[in-house]
C-alpha positions as CSV (number, residue, x, y, z in Angstrom):
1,X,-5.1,42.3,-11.5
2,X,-4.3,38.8,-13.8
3,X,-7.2,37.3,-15.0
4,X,-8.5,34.1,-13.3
5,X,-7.3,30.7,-15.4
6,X,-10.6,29.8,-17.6
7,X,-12.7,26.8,-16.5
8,X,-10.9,23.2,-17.7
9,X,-14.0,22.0,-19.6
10,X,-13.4,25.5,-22.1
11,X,-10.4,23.5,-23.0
12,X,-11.2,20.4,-23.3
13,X,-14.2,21.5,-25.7
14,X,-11.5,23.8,-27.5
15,X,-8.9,21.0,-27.5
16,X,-11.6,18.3,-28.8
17,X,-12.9,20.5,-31.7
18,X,-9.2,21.6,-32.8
19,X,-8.4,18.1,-33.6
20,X,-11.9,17.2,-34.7
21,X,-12.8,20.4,-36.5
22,X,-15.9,20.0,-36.0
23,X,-18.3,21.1,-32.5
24,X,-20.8,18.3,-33.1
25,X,-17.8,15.5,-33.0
26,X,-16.5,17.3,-30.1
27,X,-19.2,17.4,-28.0
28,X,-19.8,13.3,-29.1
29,X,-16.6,12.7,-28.2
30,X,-16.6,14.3,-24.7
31,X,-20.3,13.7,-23.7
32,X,-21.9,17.4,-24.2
33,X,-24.6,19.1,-26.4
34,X,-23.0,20.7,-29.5
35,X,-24.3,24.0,-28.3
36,X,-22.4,23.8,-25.2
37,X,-19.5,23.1,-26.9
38,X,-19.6,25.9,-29.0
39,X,-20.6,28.6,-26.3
40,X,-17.4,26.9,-24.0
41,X,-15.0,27.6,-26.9
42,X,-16.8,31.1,-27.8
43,X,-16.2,31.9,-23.8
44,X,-12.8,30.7,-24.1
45,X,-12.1,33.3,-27.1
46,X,-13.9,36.5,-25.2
47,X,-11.9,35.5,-22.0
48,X,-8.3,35.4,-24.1
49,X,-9.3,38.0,-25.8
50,X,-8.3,35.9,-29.7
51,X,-10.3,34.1,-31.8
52,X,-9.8,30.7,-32.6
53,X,-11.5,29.3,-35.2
54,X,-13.1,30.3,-38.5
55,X,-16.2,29.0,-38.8
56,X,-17.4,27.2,-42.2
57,X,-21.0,25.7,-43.3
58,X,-19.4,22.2,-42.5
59,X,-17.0,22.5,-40.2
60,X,-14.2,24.6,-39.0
61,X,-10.6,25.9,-39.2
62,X,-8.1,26.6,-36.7
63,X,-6.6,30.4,-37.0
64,X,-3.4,30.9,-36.4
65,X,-4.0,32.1,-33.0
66,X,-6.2,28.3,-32.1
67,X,-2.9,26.3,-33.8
68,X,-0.4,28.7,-31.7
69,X,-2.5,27.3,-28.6
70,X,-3.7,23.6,-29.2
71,X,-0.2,22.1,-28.4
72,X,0.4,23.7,-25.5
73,X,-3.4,22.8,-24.3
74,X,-3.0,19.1,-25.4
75,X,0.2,18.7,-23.2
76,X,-1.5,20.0,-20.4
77,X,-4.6,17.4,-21.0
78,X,-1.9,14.9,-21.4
79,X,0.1,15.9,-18.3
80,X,-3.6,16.2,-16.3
81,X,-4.5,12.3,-17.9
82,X,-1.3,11.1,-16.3
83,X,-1.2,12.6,-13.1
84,X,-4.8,11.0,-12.5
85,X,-4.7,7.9,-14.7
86,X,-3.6,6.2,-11.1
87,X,-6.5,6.9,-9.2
88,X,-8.9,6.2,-11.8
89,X,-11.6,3.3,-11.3
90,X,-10.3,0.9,-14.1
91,X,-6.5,1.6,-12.9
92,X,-7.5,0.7,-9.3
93,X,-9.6,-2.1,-10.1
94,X,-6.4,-4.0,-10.7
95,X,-4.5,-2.8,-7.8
96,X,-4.5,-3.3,-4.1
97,X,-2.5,-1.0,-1.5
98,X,-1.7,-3.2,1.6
99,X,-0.6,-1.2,4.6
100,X,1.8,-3.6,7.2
101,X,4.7,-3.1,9.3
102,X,8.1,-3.5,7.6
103,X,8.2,-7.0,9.7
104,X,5.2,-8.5,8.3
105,X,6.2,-7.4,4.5
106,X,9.9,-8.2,5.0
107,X,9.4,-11.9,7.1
108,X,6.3,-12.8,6.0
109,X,4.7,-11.6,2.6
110,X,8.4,-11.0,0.5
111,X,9.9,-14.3,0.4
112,X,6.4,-16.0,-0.7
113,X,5.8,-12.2,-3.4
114,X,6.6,-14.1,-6.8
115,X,4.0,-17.2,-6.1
116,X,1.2,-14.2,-5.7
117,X,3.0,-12.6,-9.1
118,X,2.7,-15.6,-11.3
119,X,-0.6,-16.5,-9.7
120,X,-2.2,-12.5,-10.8
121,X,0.1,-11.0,-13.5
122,X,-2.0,-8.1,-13.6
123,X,-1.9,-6.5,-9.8
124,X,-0.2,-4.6,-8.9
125,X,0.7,-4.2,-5.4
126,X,1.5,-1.0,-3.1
127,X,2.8,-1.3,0.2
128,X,2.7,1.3,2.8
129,X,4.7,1.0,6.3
130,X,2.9,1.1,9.3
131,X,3.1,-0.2,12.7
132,X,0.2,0.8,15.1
133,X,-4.0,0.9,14.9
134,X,-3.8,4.8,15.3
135,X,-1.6,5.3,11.6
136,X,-4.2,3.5,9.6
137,X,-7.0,6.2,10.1
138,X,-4.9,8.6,7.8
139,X,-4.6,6.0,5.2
140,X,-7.2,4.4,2.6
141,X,-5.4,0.6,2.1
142,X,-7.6,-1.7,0.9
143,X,-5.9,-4.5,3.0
144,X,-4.4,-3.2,6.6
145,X,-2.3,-5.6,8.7
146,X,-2.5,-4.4,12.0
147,X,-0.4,-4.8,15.3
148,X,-1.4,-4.4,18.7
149,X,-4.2,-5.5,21.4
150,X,-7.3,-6.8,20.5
151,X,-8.9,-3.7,22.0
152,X,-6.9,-1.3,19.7
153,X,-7.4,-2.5,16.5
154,X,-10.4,-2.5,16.3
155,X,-13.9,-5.0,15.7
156,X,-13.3,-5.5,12.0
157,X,-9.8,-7.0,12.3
158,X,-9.4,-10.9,12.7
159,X,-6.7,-12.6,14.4
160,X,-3.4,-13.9,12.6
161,X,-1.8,-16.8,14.2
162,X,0.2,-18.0,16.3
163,X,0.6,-14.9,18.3
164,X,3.1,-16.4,20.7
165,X,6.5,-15.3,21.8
166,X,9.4,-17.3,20.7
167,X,13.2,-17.2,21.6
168,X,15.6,-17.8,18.5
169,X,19.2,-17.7,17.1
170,X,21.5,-18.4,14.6
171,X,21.7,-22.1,13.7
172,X,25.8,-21.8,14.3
173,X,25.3,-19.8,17.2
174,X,26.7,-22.1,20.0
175,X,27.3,-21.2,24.0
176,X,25.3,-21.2,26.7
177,X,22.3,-19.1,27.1
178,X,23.5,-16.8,29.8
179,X,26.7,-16.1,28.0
180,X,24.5,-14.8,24.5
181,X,23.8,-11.6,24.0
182,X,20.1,-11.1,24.4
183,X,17.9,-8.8,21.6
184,X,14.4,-7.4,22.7
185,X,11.9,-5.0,20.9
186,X,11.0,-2.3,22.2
187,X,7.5,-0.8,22.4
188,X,5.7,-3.3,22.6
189,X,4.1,-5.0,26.8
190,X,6.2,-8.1,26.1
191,X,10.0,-8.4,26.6
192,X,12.3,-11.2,28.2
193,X,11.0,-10.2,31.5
194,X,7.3,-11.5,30.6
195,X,9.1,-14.3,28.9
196,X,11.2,-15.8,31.5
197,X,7.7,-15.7,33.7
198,X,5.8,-17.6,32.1
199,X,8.8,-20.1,30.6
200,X,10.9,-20.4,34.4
201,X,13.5,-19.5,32.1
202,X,16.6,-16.9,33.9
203,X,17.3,-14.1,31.9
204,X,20.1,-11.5,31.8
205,X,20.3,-7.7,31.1
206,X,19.2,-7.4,27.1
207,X,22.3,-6.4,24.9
208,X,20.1,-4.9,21.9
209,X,17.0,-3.3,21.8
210,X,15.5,-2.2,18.6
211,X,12.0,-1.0,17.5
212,X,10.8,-4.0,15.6
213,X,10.3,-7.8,15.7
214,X,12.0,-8.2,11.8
215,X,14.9,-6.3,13.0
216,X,15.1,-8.6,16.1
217,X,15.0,-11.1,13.5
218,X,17.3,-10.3,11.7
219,X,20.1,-9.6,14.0
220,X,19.7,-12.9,15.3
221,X,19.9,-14.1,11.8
222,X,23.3,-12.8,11.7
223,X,24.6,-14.5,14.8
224,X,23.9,-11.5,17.1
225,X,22.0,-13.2,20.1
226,X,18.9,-14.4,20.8
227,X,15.7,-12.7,19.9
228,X,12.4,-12.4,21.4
229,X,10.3,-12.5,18.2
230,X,6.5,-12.9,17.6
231,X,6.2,-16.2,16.1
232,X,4.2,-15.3,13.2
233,X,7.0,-13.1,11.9
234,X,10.2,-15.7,12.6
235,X,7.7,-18.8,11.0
236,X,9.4,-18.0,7.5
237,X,12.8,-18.0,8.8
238,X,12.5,-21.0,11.2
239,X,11.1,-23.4,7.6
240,X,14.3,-22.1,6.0
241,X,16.6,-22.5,8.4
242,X,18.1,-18.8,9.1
243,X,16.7,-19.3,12.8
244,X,16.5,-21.9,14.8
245,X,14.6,-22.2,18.4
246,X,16.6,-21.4,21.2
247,X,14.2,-23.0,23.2
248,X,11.1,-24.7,22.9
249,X,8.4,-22.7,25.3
250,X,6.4,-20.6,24.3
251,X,5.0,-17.5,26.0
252,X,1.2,-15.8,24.8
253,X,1.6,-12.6,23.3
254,X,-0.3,-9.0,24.6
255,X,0.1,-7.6,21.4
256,X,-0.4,-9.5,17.8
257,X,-0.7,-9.3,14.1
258,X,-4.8,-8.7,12.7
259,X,-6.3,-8.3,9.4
260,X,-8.7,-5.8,8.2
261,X,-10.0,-5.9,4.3
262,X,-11.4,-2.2,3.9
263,X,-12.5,-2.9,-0.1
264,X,-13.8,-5.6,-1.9
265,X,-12.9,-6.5,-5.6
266,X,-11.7,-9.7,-7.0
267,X,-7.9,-8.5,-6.7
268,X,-8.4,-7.5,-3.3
269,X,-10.0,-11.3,-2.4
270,X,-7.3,-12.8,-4.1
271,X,-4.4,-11.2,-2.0
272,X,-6.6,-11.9,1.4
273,X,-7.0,-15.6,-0.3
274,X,-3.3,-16.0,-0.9
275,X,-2.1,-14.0,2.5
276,X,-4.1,-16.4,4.7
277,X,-2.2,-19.4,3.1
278,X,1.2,-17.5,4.2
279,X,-0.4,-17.7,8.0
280,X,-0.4,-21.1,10.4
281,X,-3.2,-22.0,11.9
282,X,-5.5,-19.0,10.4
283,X,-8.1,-18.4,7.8
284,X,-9.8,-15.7,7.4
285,X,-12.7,-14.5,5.6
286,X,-13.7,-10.8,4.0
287,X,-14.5,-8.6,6.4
């Protein structure tokens, strides 16, 4: 039966004293007694069965089976350093992982992404896609934007608005309305059916139903139809003229867009700060 690997503080102690030749700068240099440095590297040598040093009055030597074996251990303390350096405390405290649907990031945070940039150099950002409450618990962002009821995502998420439902197009989309192709999301307790209640609006069969809002959005971008889109996501495109109202009712949304800040750090409050100043008609504080 193989031996078991030996414990990764043996070589670190053996990989600080090769370089240092000398136990009492190693175990300065990784935070242990010089004793315990010096029994960890004499373990190390029963376990391989070698020995690795000489040992001198003032110091000591590698033998040639310690300098056949430091370079292959310092790679693997390199490749370990690397593979963590990430999740470590003074790597994180300069980044923030913000978990949205591809609607939000895509509509709402991308086209306003370089003022945040030039404004914090130094964050980074990571963005995972999401879409409903339940997908969050299996994450650990530090800023989630939610989507659904009130009731589903939960008491520490605030409100983004508007959270209305909005008919758009194309801005060289002509025709009349019941002769356009109508595009609907799916998935969610408002369509064109809810809609054309509320508005007194007539409505035909939908044409195209997709999964999202920023899809919606963007197929009536490219001249498809007219979309039923949240507001909050089409707000972006409206200001820049990709969309225009198809008309100018409104309908209140079941479902809508909420923040949740799960951490607190000056990076994290700066991307809460600047997101809220991407929303109309919300601010919002730490949570």
């Amino acid at each position: 039966m193989p031996k078991t690997l030996p414990p990764l503080t043996w070589f670190r102690s053996f990989e600080a004293a090769a370089r240092r030749l000398s136990s009492t700068a190693a175990a300065d240099e990784i935070g242990l007694t010089q004793s315990a440095v010096s029994q960890q590297i004499r373990s190390l040598e029963s376990r391989l069965g070698v020995v690795l040093f000489h040992r001198h009055p003032r110091g000591l030597s590698l033998t040639d089976e310690g300098r056949k074996l430091l370079p292959q251990v310092e790679a693997a303390l390199q490749l370990l350093q690397s593979a963590a350096s990430p999740y470590l405390a003074e790597e994180r405290a300069r980044h923030v992982t913000v978990a949205a649907s591809i609607s939000i990031i895509e509509w709402l945070i991308s086209p306003a992404l370089p003022q945040f940039r030039d404004q914090n150099p130094d964050t980074s950002i990571r963005f995972v896609s999401t879409i409903w409450p339940d997908e969050y618990s299996a994450l650990r962002a530090d800023v989630e934007i939610r989507f659904g009821s009130e009731k589903q995502v939960g008491r520490d998420a605030k409100p983004l608005l508007p959270n209305d439902l909005i008919a758009v197009k194309a801005p060289g989309l002509v025709g009349a309305f019941q002769d356009l192709p109508l595009i609907e999301a799916v998935g969610t307790s408002d369509n064109w059916s809810t809609w054309a209640e509320v508005t007194g609006h007539k409505i035909h069969t939908p044409a195209y139903y997709v999964d999202s809002y920023g899809l919606a959005l963007q197929l009536a971008a490219s001249g498809n139809g007219v979309a039923l889109v949240n507001a909050l996501i089409a707000d972006h495109a409206l200001q820049t003229g990709q969309v225009a109202r198809a008309f100018d009712e409104t309908a209140p949304a079941a479902e809508g867009y909420f923040l949740a800040v799960q951490r607190a750090s000056p990076e994290v409050d700066a991307f809460v700060s600047w997101f809220s100043q991407l929303v109309p008609g919300s601010s919002h504080q730490r949570v």
